[in-house]
N, C-alpha and C positions, 0 to 999 in steps of 0.2 A: 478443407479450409476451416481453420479452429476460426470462430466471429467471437471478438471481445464484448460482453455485455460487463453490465453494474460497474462497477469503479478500478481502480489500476491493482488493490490489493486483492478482490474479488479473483482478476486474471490471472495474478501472482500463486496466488493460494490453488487453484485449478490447474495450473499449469503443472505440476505432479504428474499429470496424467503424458504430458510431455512425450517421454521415453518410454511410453507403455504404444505408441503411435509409430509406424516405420517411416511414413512421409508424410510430413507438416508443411501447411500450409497458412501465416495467420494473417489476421485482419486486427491489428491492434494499433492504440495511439503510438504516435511518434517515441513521446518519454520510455517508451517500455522495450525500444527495440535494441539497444543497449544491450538487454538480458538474455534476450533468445535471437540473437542474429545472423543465426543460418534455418530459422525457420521464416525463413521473409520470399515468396513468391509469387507469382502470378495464377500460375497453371493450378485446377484442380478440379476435382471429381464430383468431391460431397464436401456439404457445408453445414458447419453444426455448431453450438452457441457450448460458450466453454462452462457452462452450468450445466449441460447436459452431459458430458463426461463421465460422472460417476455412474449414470443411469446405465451407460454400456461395459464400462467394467466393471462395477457390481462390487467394491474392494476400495479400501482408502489407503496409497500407497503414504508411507511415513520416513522415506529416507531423504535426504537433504537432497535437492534436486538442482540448485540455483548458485553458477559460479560469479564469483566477483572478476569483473573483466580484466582488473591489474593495472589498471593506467594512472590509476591517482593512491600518491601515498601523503599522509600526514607526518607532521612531526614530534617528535613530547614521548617521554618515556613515562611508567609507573600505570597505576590502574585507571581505563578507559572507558569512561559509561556514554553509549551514546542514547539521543533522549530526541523523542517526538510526543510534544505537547498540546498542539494541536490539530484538530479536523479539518478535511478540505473545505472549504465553501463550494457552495452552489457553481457549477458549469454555468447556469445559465438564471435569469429571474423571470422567465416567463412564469406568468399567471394565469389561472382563469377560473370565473366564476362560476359557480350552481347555487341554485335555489333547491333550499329544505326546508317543508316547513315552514316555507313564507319566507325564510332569513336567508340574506345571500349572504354565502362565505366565501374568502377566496382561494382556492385552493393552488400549491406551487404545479408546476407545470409536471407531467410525470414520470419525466428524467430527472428530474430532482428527489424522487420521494427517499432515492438511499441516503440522499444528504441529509435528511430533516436531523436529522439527533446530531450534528455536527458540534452545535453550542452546547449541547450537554454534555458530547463529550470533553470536550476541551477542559483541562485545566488550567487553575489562577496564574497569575504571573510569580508569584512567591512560591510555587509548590515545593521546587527542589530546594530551597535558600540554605536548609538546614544539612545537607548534603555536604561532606567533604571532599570526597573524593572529583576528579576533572569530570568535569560534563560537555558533552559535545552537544548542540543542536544542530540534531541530522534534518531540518525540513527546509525547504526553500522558503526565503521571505519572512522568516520566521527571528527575531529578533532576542534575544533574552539576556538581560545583565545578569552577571557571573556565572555566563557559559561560555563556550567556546564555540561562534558561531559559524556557522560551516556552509551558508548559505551561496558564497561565492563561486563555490565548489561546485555545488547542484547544479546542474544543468537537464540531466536525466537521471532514470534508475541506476542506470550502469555507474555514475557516482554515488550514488547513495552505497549497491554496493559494496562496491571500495571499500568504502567510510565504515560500512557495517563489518567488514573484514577485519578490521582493524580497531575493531573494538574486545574490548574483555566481557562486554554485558551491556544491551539493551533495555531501555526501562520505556515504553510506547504507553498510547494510549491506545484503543482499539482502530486504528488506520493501516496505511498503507505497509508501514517500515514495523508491523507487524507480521506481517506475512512474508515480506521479503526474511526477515531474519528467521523467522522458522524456516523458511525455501532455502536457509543457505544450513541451517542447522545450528544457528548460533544460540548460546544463552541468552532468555528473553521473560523478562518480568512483564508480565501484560496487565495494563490496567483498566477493569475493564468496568461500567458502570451497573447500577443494579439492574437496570430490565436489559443486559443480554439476553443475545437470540442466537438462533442456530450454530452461526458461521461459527 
């Protein structure tokens, strides 16, 4: 049984390891099943956290792994940029305090801690303004005047997806619809802030 830890793109980005597996077994959020839907079952042997993956194959597979399910099409011809502008918020706001020092702080609860840099990633609302070409806003709940907001759509990854199918060029900030568009093999401008890390 693959166990989903850190966030949907986290999953996304590990799940390469996929097809290198005869029988899968996963444990992941609802939004993600969309993607991988015949590894969805009950039964299983061993169970193991999708960050530890590499640790047993030893090797970082790089071929496009991740199909688009085919159910939803868009309309519009000419060049297609799709665009995620901003980071998930927090799951959840649980808090709790420690003393340092004398001084209490509060620290976010610590299933929150991949979220912290959420606000810095995000970019302004004017970022793309200057941009001619169609821009799609691939995120849910995600609003943006003179884009093409796509949020109706979203309901899971398997529309996201789609959408990412059907684009000519990806322009993300470091989240989810990063990783999906690498998983699928698509062209993909990543923007990413100054103190990246590992991933």
């Amino acid at each position: 049984r693959i166990i989903h830890e850190q966030g949907y793109g986290d999953f996304i980005m590990f799940a390469r390891y996929f097809p290198l597996i005869d029988q899968i077994c996963m444990s992941a959020p609802s939004p993600l099943f969309s993607l991988f839907p015949s590894h969805y079952c009950k039964d299983h042997d061993i169970s193991i956290r999708t960050m530890s993956l590499p640790l047993i194959f030893k090797d970082i597979p790089n071929k496009p792994y991740v199909k688009a399910p085919g159910k939803l099409k868009i309309k519009g011809e000419g060049f297609k940029i799709g665009v995620a502008t901003t980071a998930v918020k927090p799951f959840n706001n649980e808090a709790k305090a420690i003393c340092q020092d004398g001084n209490i702080q509060i620290l976010p609860h610590p299933a929150n801690l991949a979220y912290l840099s959420a606000f810095k990633r995000s970019l302004p609302q004017g970022f793309f303004s200057e941009v001619k070409q169609k821009l799609f806003c691939l995120q849910m709940d995600v609003i943006h005047s003179g884009m093409v907001n796509m949020t109706k759509h979203i309901s899971d990854f398997g529309n996201v997806a789609d959408l990412v199918d059907q684009m000519d060029l990806i322009i993300t900030i470091d989240t989810a619809l990063a990783h999906l568009a690498g998983a699928m093999g698509k062209k993909t401008w990543l923007l990413l802030p100054y103190d990246g890390e590992w991933r």
